[in-house]
C-alpha positions in Angstrom: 9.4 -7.1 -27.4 9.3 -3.5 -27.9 7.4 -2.8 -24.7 9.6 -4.9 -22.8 12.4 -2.6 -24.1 10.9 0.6 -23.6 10.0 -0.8 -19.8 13.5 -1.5 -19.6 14.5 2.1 -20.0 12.7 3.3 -17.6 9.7 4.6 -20.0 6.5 3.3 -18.7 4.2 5.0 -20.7 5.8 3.9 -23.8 5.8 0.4 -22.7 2.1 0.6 -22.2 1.0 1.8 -26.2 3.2 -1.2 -27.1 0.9 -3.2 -24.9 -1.8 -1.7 -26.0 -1.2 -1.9 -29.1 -0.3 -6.1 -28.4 -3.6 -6.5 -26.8 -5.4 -5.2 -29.9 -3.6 -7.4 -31.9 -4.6 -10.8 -29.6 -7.0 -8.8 -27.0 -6.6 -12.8 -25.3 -2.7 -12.5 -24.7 -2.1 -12.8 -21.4 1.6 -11.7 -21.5 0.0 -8.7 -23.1 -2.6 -8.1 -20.0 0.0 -8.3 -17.4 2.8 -6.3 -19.0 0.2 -3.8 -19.5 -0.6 -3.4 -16.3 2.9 -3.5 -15.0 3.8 -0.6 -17.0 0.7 0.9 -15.3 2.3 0.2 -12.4 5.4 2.0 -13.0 4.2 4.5 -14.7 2.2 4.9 -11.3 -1.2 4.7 -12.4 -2.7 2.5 -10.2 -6.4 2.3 -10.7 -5.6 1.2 -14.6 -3.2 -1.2 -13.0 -5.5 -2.7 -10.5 -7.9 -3.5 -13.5 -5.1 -5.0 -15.9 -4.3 -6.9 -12.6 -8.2 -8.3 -12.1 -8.0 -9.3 -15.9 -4.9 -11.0 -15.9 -6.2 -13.4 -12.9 -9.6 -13.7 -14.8 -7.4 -15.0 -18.1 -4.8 -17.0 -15.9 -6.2 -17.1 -12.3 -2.7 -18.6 -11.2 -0.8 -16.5 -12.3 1.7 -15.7 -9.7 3.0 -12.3 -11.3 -0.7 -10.9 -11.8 -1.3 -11.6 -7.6 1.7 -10.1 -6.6 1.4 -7.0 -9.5 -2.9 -6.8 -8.2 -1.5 -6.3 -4.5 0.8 -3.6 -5.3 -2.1 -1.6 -7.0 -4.5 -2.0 -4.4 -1.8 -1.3 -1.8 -0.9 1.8 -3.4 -4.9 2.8 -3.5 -5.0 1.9 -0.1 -7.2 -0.8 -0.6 -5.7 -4.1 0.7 -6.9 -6.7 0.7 -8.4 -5.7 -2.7 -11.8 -5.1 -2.7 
């Protein structure tokens, strides 16, 4: 909740330690996985996004959000298709 919020405003790296701090809480959430690597995305750090991305797929490999959020990243690292 509080990560959404801080994503929300606009502060990405925020949002991530909230994520973060989810994930060590339940490292399995995958709500937690993917919001983390969204804020990555925002907060344009795209390598870390990329592998929040990967994990999210190996959790939930239909996960819709996590495909779209992976090519983004790899796009970005000029690396598509992802490889």
């Amino acid at each position: 909740m509080l990560g959404a919020a801080c994503g929300g405003r606009g502060d990405a790296v925020s949002a991530a330690t909230w994520f973060r701090r989810v994930l060590y809480l339940d490292a399995a959430s995958v709500d937690g996985v993917v919001n983390l690597g969204f804020a990555c995305l925002h907060a344009h750090r795209w390598e870390e996004a990329l592998r929040w991305m990967r994990r999210s797929i190996a959790l939930v490999p239909s996960h819709p959000l996590a495909h779209y959020n992976r090519g983004v990243a790899a796009l970005h690292l000029g690396r598509f298709p992802d490889t």
